[in-house]
N, C-alpha and C positions, 0 to 999 in steps of 0.2 A: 767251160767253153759253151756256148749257142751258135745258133744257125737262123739267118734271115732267113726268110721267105723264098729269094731266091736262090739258099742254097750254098750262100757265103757262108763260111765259118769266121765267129768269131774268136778273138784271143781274150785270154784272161786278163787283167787288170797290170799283172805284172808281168807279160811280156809284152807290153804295147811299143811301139818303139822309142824311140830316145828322143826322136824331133817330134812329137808331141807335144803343143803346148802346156806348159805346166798350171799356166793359171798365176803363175807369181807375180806379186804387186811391189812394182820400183817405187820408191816415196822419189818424186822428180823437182817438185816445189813446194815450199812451205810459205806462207803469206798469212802475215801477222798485221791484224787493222789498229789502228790510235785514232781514232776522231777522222775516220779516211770516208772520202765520199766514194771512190771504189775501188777494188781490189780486180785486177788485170792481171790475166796469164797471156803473155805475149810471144813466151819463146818455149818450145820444150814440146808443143803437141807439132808434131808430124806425122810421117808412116812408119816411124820405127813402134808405135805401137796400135793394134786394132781398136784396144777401147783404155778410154780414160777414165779414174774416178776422181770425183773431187768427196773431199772430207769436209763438212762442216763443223766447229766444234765452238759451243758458246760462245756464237751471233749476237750481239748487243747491238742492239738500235741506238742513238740518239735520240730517235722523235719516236713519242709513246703511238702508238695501232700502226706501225710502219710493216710494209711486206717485205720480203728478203727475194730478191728477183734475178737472172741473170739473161743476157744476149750472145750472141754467137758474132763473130767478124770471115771474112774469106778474104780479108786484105793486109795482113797482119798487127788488125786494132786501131784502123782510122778510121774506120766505119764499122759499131756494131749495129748490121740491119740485115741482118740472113731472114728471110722470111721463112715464119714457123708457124705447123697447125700442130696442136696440140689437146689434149684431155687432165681433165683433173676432175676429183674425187677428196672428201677428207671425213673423215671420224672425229668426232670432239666425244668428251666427257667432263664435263663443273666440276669442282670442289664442294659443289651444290647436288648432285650424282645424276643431273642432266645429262643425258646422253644423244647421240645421233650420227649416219652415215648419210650421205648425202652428196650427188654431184653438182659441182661448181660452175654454174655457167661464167661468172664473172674472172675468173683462172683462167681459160682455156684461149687458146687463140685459132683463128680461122685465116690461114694464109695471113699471117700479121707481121709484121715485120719489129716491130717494139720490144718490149723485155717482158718475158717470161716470169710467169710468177712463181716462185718455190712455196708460198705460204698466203693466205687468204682469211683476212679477215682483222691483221695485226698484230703483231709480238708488242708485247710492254715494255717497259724500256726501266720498269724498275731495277731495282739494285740485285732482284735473285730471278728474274726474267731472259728467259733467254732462246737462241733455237739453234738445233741441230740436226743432219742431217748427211745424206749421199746423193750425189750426182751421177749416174754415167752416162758417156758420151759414147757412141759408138763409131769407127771407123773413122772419123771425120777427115782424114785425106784421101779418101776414096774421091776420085774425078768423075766416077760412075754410078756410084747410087747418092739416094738420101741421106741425111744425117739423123741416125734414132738416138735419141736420151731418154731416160727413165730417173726418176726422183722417188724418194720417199723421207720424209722428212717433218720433225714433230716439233713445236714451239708451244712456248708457256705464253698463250692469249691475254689480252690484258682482260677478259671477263673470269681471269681465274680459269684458264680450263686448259685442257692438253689437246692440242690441236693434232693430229698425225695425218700429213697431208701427200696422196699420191698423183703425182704429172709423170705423164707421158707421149712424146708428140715426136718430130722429126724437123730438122732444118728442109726446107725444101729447096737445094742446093746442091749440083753436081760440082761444085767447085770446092777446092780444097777447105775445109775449117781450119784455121790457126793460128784462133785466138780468141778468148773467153773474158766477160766480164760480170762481175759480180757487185750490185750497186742495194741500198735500199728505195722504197718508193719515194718516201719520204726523207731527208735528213741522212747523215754521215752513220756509217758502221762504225760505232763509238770504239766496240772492241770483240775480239772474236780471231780464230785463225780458221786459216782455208788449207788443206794439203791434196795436192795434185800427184794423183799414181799413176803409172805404167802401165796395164796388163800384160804380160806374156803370155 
Protein backbone atom coordinates (compact mmCIF):
# COMPACT_ATOMS: atom_id res chain seq x y z
CA UNK A 1 0.00 0.00 0.00
CA UNK A 2 1.03 4.03 -0.34
CA UNK A 3 -0.16 7.19 0.63
CA UNK A 4 -0.87 10.35 -1.69
CA UNK A 5 0.21 13.39 -0.59
CA UNK A 6 -2.97 14.23 0.83
CA UNK A 7 -3.02 11.36 3.01
CA UNK A 8 -5.28 8.92 1.03
CA UNK A 9 -4.20 5.48 1.38
CA UNK A 10 -3.82 3.55 -1.41
CA UNK A 11 -4.81 -0.34 -2.04
CA UNK A 12 -2.85 -2.79 -3.53
CA UNK A 13 -3.42 -4.10 -6.92
CA UNK A 14 -5.52 -6.92 -5.82
CA UNK A 15 -7.98 -5.38 -3.82
CA UNK A 16 -9.02 -2.76 -6.15
CA UNK A 17 -12.56 -3.10 -6.69
CA UNK A 18 -14.41 -5.13 -9.12
CA UNK A 19 -16.00 -2.23 -11.32
CA UNK A 20 -12.72 -1.10 -12.29
CA UNK A 21 -12.17 -0.94 -15.78
CA UNK A 22 -10.31 -3.91 -16.87
CA UNK A 23 -8.91 -2.69 -20.03
CA UNK A 24 -10.49 -5.74 -22.11
CA UNK A 25 -10.52 -5.47 -25.91
CA UNK A 26 -14.16 -6.66 -27.72
CA UNK A 27 -13.08 -7.46 -31.33
CA UNK A 28 -16.77 -5.66 -32.58
CA UNK A 29 -15.94 -5.40 -36.51
CA UNK A 30 -13.93 -7.11 -38.93
CA UNK A 31 -13.75 -5.54 -42.45
CA UNK A 32 -12.03 -7.28 -45.24
CA UNK A 33 -10.99 -4.95 -48.59
CA UNK A 34 -11.07 -6.56 -52.44
CA UNK A 35 -10.30 -3.90 -54.86
CA UNK A 36 -12.65 -1.46 -52.21
CA UNK A 37 -12.36 2.34 -52.69
CA UNK A 38 -13.38 2.41 -48.80
CA UNK A 39 -13.88 0.53 -45.91
CA UNK A 40 -16.68 2.26 -43.54
CA UNK A 41 -17.70 1.57 -39.88
CA UNK A 42 -21.00 2.84 -39.58
CA UNK A 43 -22.72 0.88 -36.79
CA UNK A 44 -21.10 -0.33 -33.56
CA UNK A 45 -19.22 2.90 -32.18
CA UNK A 46 -21.38 4.57 -29.58
CA UNK A 47 -21.13 5.11 -25.69
CA UNK A 48 -21.22 1.64 -24.78
CA UNK A 49 -17.42 1.99 -25.08
CA UNK A 50 -14.75 5.03 -24.08
CA UNK A 51 -12.04 4.31 -26.62
CA UNK A 52 -11.98 2.48 -29.81
CA UNK A 53 -9.09 0.65 -31.56
CA UNK A 54 -8.90 0.07 -35.04
CA UNK A 55 -6.37 -2.83 -36.25
CA UNK A 56 -4.57 -2.47 -39.53
CA UNK A 57 -3.27 -5.46 -40.94
CA UNK A 58 -1.48 -5.76 -44.58
CA UNK A 59 -2.94 -2.60 -46.27
CA UNK A 60 -2.45 -2.97 -50.07
CA UNK A 61 -2.84 -0.16 -52.14
CA UNK A 62 -3.86 -0.48 -55.76
CA UNK A 63 -1.93 2.70 -56.91
CA UNK A 64 1.83 2.58 -56.20
CA UNK A 65 3.07 6.04 -53.57
CA UNK A 66 -0.74 5.91 -52.22
CA UNK A 67 -1.30 7.18 -48.37
CA UNK A 68 -3.58 5.07 -46.28
CA UNK A 69 -5.84 7.99 -44.76
CA UNK A 70 -8.99 8.10 -42.73
CA UNK A 71 -12.04 10.85 -41.70
CA UNK A 72 -14.36 11.05 -38.89
CA UNK A 73 -18.53 11.51 -39.60
CA UNK A 74 -21.10 12.94 -36.62
CA UNK A 75 -24.00 11.93 -38.81
CA UNK A 76 -23.90 8.49 -39.11
CA UNK A 77 -21.50 8.47 -42.58
CA UNK A 78 -23.26 10.81 -45.01
CA UNK A 79 -20.80 13.30 -44.37
CA UNK A 80 -17.21 12.46 -43.46
CA UNK A 81 -16.09 16.22 -42.58
CA UNK A 82 -15.55 16.58 -38.64
CA UNK A 83 -12.99 19.17 -38.54
CA UNK A 84 -9.44 18.03 -37.20
CA UNK A 85 -6.23 19.66 -36.04
CA UNK A 86 -3.68 17.37 -35.77
CA UNK A 87 0.40 16.45 -35.63
CA UNK A 88 2.60 13.97 -37.25
CA UNK A 89 5.98 12.93 -36.99
CA UNK A 90 7.78 9.58 -38.76
CA UNK A 91 11.15 7.75 -38.61
CA UNK A 92 12.25 6.12 -41.92
CA UNK A 93 15.30 3.74 -42.46
CA UNK A 94 16.48 2.29 -46.55
CA UNK A 95 17.49 -0.88 -47.15
CA UNK A 96 20.28 1.37 -48.19
CA UNK A 97 20.79 2.23 -44.01
CA UNK A 98 19.68 5.77 -44.61
CA UNK A 99 18.08 6.79 -41.66
CA UNK A 100 15.94 9.80 -40.22
CA UNK A 101 13.23 11.34 -37.71
CA UNK A 102 11.59 14.16 -38.69
CA UNK A 103 8.15 16.19 -38.42
CA UNK A 104 5.66 16.37 -41.23
CA UNK A 105 4.38 19.37 -42.14
CA UNK A 106 2.52 18.02 -45.03
CA UNK A 107 0.50 15.21 -42.41
CA UNK A 108 -0.90 17.43 -40.14
CA UNK A 109 -3.99 19.29 -40.25
CA UNK A 110 -4.98 22.87 -38.97
CA UNK A 111 -8.78 22.95 -38.24
CA UNK A 112 -9.22 20.84 -41.60
CA UNK A 113 -11.98 19.18 -42.25
CA UNK A 114 -10.61 16.55 -45.16
CA UNK A 115 -8.89 13.07 -44.36
CA UNK A 116 -6.25 12.47 -42.18
CA UNK A 117 -3.35 10.91 -43.17
CA UNK A 118 -2.11 7.58 -41.39
CA UNK A 119 1.11 7.56 -43.63
CA UNK A 120 3.13 10.09 -45.65
CA UNK A 121 5.01 9.82 -48.36
CA UNK A 122 3.45 6.33 -50.04
CA UNK A 123 3.16 2.55 -49.62
CA UNK A 124 4.09 0.56 -52.83
CA UNK A 125 1.73 -1.34 -54.15
CA UNK A 126 4.12 -4.27 -54.95
CA UNK A 127 3.35 -7.88 -54.57
CA UNK A 128 5.47 -7.94 -50.71
CA UNK A 129 4.54 -4.19 -49.94
CA UNK A 130 2.40 -3.28 -47.62
CA UNK A 131 1.23 -1.15 -44.26
CA UNK A 132 0.20 -1.70 -40.91
CA UNK A 133 -0.74 -0.27 -38.04
CA UNK A 134 -3.26 1.07 -34.81
CA UNK A 135 -5.74 3.65 -34.46
CA UNK A 136 -7.42 4.86 -31.30
CA UNK A 137 -10.29 6.85 -31.02
CA UNK A 138 -10.98 8.25 -27.97
CA UNK A 139 -14.46 8.81 -26.23
CA UNK A 140 -16.10 9.73 -29.36
CA UNK A 141 -19.86 10.15 -28.09
CA UNK A 142 -18.91 12.41 -25.54
CA UNK A 143 -21.52 15.65 -26.46
CA UNK A 144 -18.95 17.51 -24.16
CA UNK A 145 -15.39 17.38 -25.16
CA UNK A 146 -13.13 16.88 -28.07
CA UNK A 147 -12.62 13.87 -30.04
CA UNK A 148 -8.52 12.68 -29.37
CA UNK A 149 -6.97 9.81 -31.61
CA UNK A 150 -3.53 8.65 -31.58
CA UNK A 151 -1.98 6.50 -34.48
CA UNK A 152 1.24 4.75 -34.93
CA UNK A 153 1.69 2.94 -37.75
CA UNK A 154 4.59 1.52 -40.13
CA UNK A 155 4.52 0.95 -44.12
CA UNK A 156 6.96 -0.59 -46.64
CA UNK A 157 7.76 2.76 -48.76
CA UNK A 158 8.01 2.37 -52.27
CA UNK A 159 11.78 3.89 -51.86
CA UNK A 160 12.52 0.47 -50.06
CA UNK A 161 12.43 1.90 -46.58
CA UNK A 162 10.29 1.20 -43.29
CA UNK A 163 8.35 4.16 -42.76
CA UNK A 164 6.91 4.15 -38.77
CA UNK A 165 4.73 7.02 -38.87
CA UNK A 166 3.15 8.75 -35.48
CA UNK A 167 -0.26 11.23 -35.72
CA UNK A 168 -2.06 12.59 -33.24
CA UNK A 169 -4.59 15.32 -33.21
CA UNK A 170 -8.51 15.57 -32.04
CA UNK A 171 -11.96 15.94 -33.97
CA UNK A 172 -12.91 19.39 -32.95
CA UNK A 173 -16.52 18.39 -32.29
CA UNK A 174 -18.73 18.28 -29.28
CA UNK A 175 -21.06 16.29 -31.26
CA UNK A 176 -21.42 12.61 -30.99
CA UNK A 177 -18.67 10.64 -33.59
CA UNK A 178 -20.32 7.42 -35.18
CA UNK A 179 -18.87 6.68 -37.89
CA UNK A 180 -15.41 6.24 -39.42
CA UNK A 181 -14.00 5.92 -42.81
CA UNK A 182 -11.03 4.39 -44.19
CA UNK A 183 -10.05 5.27 -47.90
CA UNK A 184 -6.65 5.57 -49.88
CA UNK A 185 -5.32 9.02 -51.34
CA UNK A 186 -5.10 7.56 -54.37
CA UNK A 187 -6.84 4.37 -56.01
CA UNK A 188 -8.91 1.45 -54.17
CA UNK A 189 -7.47 -0.60 -50.99
CA UNK A 190 -6.76 -3.61 -53.41
CA UNK A 191 -6.57 -5.83 -50.06
CA UNK A 192 -5.93 -5.64 -46.41
CA UNK A 193 -8.33 -6.10 -43.29
CA UNK A 194 -9.39 -3.57 -40.70
CA UNK A 195 -10.67 -4.85 -36.94
CA UNK A 196 -12.63 -2.47 -34.89
CA UNK A 197 -12.26 -3.15 -30.79
CA UNK A 198 -14.23 -2.16 -27.68
CA UNK A 199 -12.13 -0.96 -24.89
CA UNK A 200 -13.54 -1.67 -21.46
Amino acid sequence: MGVISNGTTLLDAGALDSGVASGSMTLLSTATASSSATIDFTSGISSTYKEYVFKFIDIHPQTNEADFTFNLSADGGSNYNVTKTSTMFRAFHEEGDSANLYYTTGGDLAQGTGVQNLTHAGIGNGNDENFAGTLHLFNPSSTTFVKHFIANCNAYQVDSASYNTYVAGYGNTTSAVDAIQFKMSSGNIDAGTIKMYGIS
